[in-house]
Each structure stands twice: as C-alpha cells, then as structure tokens.
N, C-alpha and C positions, 0 to 999 in steps of 0.2 A: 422328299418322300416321307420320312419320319416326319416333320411337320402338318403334311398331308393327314397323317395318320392320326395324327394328337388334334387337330382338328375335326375330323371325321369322327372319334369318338368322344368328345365335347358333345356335338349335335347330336350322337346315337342317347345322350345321358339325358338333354332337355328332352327330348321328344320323348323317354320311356317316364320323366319325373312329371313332364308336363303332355300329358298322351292327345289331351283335348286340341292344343295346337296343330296337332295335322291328324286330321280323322279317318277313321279306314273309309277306304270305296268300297272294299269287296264284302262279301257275306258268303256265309256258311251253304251251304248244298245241302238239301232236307238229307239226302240218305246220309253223309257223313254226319251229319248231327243226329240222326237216329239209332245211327250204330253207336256213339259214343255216349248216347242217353243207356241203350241196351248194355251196353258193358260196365259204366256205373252200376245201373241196377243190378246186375249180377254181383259185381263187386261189394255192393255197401247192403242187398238185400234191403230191409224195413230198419237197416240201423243210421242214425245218424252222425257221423263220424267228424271230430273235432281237432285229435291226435291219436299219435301212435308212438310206441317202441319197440323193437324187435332186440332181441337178444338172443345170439348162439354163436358158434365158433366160425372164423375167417380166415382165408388164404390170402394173400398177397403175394402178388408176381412182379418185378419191378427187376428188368433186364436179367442179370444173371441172382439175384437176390429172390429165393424162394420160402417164405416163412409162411406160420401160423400161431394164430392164436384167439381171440374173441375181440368180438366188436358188439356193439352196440349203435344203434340206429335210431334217432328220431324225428319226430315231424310233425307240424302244422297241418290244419288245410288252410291256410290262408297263406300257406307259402312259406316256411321257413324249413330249413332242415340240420340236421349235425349227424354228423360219423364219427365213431371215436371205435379204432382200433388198438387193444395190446398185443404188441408183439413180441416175439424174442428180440427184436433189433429196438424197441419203445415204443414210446404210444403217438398214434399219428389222429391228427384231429383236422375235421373241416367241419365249417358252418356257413348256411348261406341264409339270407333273411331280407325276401321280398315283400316283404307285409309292412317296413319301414316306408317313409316317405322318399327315400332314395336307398336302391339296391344294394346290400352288402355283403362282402363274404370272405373266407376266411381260412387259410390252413396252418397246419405245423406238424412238425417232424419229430423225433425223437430231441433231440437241443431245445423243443419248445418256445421254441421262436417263432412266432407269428408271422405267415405273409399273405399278402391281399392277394385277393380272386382280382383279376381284370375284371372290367366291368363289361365286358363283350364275353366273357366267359359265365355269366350271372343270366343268360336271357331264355335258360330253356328252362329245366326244369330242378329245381333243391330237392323236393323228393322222386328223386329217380327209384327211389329203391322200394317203393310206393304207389303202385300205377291208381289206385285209384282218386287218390289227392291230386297225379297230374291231369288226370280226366275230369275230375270236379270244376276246378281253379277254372279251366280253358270251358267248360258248359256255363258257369255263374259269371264270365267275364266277356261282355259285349267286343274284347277289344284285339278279341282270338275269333279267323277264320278258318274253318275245316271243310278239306275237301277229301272228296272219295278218291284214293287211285285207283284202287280195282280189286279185284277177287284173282288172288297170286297163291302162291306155293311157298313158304319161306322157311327155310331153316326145318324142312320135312313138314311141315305144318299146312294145312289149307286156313290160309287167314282172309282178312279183311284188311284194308292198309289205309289206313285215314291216317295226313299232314294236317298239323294245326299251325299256326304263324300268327304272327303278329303284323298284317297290314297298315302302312302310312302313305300319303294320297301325296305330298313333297316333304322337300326337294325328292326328285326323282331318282337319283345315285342312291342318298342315303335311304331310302324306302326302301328299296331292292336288297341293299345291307343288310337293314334290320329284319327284313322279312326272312332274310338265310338264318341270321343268326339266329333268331328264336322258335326257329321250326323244327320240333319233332315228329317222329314218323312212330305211328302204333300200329303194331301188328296183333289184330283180336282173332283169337281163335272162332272158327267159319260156325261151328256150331252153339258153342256156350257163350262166345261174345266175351271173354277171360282174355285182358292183355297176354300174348306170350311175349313181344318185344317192344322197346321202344328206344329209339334210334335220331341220334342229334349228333352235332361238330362241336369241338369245341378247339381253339385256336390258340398260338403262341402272344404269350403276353401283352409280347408289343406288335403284334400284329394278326387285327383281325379277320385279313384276307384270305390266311392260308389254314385250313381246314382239317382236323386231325377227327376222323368219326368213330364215337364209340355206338355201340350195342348193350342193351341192358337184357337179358332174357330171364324171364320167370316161370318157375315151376313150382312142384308141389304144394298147390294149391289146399290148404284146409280151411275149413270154418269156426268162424272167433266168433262167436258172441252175433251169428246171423250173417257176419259178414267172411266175403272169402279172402285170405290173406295169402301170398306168397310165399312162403319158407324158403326154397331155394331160388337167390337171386345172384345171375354173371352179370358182370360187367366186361367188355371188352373194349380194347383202346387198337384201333388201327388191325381190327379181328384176330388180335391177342389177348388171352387171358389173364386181365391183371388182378381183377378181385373173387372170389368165391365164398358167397354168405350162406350159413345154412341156420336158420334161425330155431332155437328150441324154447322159445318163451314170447309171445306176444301180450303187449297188453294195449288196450284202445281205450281213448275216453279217459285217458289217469290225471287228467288237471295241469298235464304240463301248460307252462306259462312262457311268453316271448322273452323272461331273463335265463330261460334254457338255449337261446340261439344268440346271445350276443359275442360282442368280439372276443377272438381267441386269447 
C-alpha cells in the first residue's frame, strides 16, 4: 500500500510539472466563469495587483495551546505565499512557491527547523489568506475548470458556490486524484460578488487519500488603494478554529520579489 502510495504521488508530480502530457477534457461553465470574473472585479476594482502583505495581530489554536501574537502575511499573484507568526510559544513560519518549475513548500516551528509541505498538500491554493490572487491565478490559467453548484445559504450568508479543479483526461485513477486534490470551493457573497469562504482538503503526509477540510472565511472588507481587501481572515481545520488574523496595515504593489518565498 505504501508503495502504492509513493507511486501514485510520483505521477500526481509529472502530470502538475509536465501538465501538457495529459490535457484537461472538461471546460468552465460561462456562469461560473462569470461569477468569478464578477468577484475579481470587485476585488481588484481598476487596480492591478502583483503583491501584497498584511500585517496585524493573530490567534493560534493548536489542541489545548491558545496563544497570540502578530503575524504577517504575504504573497504573489503568480503563486507564492509566506506566513510568519510571533508568538508567546516562537515564531512559526510556512512558505509555499508555485511559480517555480516544480511545487515547493515549507514550514517551522519555534526550534526553526524546517519541514517539507507534501507535495499533495501544495495543490490548492498558497494565498489562501488572499481570495483575490486565488480567483486570478485560476481565471489567467487555461488548466483550471470551474463549475457553478448553485445558489445555497452558507454560514448565514446567501452565496454563490463555484469549485475550481484541476482536470487530467489519464490515467484515469490518477485524474480523479488530482482533481480532488486541487479543488477549491468559493463561496461569493449573492450580492457584491465579495469571496466570504473558501474551502479545500488538505491530507496526512503520507497519505493523500484521507481528507482533513479546512474553511477560510473573510470579513471586514475595506478599501486599499481601489481594491477591496479582507482584514478579518478564519481559518478552520476540521470546523475548528485554529488561526484568527485581524490585519491593521496593508500594503499592495511594495516590490516584493520571489527571494521573499524561498526555502525556510
């Protein structure tokens, strides 16, 4: 089975480093691509957005461990991102960086010792904490299908709920794989078109079969520089609240450069 397994994610690595080898069959649905063109432009207005950081104070939840302190958040739109929280317990850091020729990513703990992201944990989205860079990336990139599910109720909200994935035409196991794994689910508020959630798996090291889902939800929405940003962003792990970011500084557009997301 472990065998199974180390092969299985070999082929999930050719087919994301070499995507042209097995080409999607499926295609977007006009309304989910119009909802997610609507919710960009809301998000980015007449600005053109290249990066970001966010800066304010953060909670951390982690079983009986309840701490705070600040973090910092940043990010590409071509796909990189980095966390860097201080806490009372140390500073905890991850970094992910899709915009390399092959996927990589990164964390550490107060000890500051580096451990690798799996590479099935690498396929949804680095800035989560960022809806409008995961909405971009997936509209500029041919090799994301989005479909409409419906007009739902979620989390008190009237949303819109558009899945985006990553389609592969073979082998046929592994297609179906990779399509789980890199599928996230957004939930656009029904009127403004304003992500309020976005909702992916993300799985145990060595095993990318079994499923642990978090929730990302954003609020207080203000305007930066034309474009509307999220201040208040949850994360939850298995609809527990592990992180609480409340941002008091944004800045967009500062020149960050890709020797901001390399290895930890």
């Amino acid at each position: 089975m472990r065998s199974a397994r180390l092969i299985l994610s070999f082929g999930l690595c050719v087919l994301l480093v070499i995507p042209s080898a097995a080409q999607q069959t499926a295609s977007s649905s006009i309304q989910a691509s119009q909802l997610l063109q609507q919710s960009l432009a809301a998000l980015q207005g007449n600005t053109s957005l290249t990066d970001v950081t966010l800066s304010g104070t953060a909670r951390r939840i982690a079983g009986s461990d309840d701490e705070f302190g600040t973090g910092i958040f940043k990010a590409l739109a071509v796909g990189a991102a980095r966390m860097d929280l201080t806490l009372s317990s140390g500073q905890r850091s991850e970094v992910e960086n899709l915009s390399a020729a092959s996927p990589t990513g990164s964390w550490s703990g107060p000890d500051r010792v580096a451990h690798p992201i799996a590479f099935h944990n690498l396929l949804t989205e680095p800035s989560w904490f960022f809806p409008a860079f995961a909405i971009a990336r997936r509209l500029s990139n041919s090799g994301y299908v989005a479909t409409y599910v419906g007009h739902e109720t979620h989390e008190g909200h009237v949303v819109e709920h558009v899945a985006v994935f990553q389609p592969y035409s073979k082998p046929a196991k592994t297609a179906e794989i990779l399509q789980h794994l890199s599928q996230i689910d957004l939930y656009l508020d029904s009127t403004s078109f304003l992500p309020l959630s976005i909702a992916f798996n993300i799985h145990p090291d060595d095993n990318e079969l079994v499923d642990f889902p978090v929730e990302i939800n954003f609020s207080d929405y203000r305007t930066v520089n034309g474009a509307q940003v999220p201040h208040h962003v949850q994360k939850f792990l298995n609809n527990s609240l592990i992180l609480d970011f409340q941002a008091d500084s944004v800045a967009l557009n500062s020149g960050l450069t890709a020797s901001t997301f390399g290895a930890l």
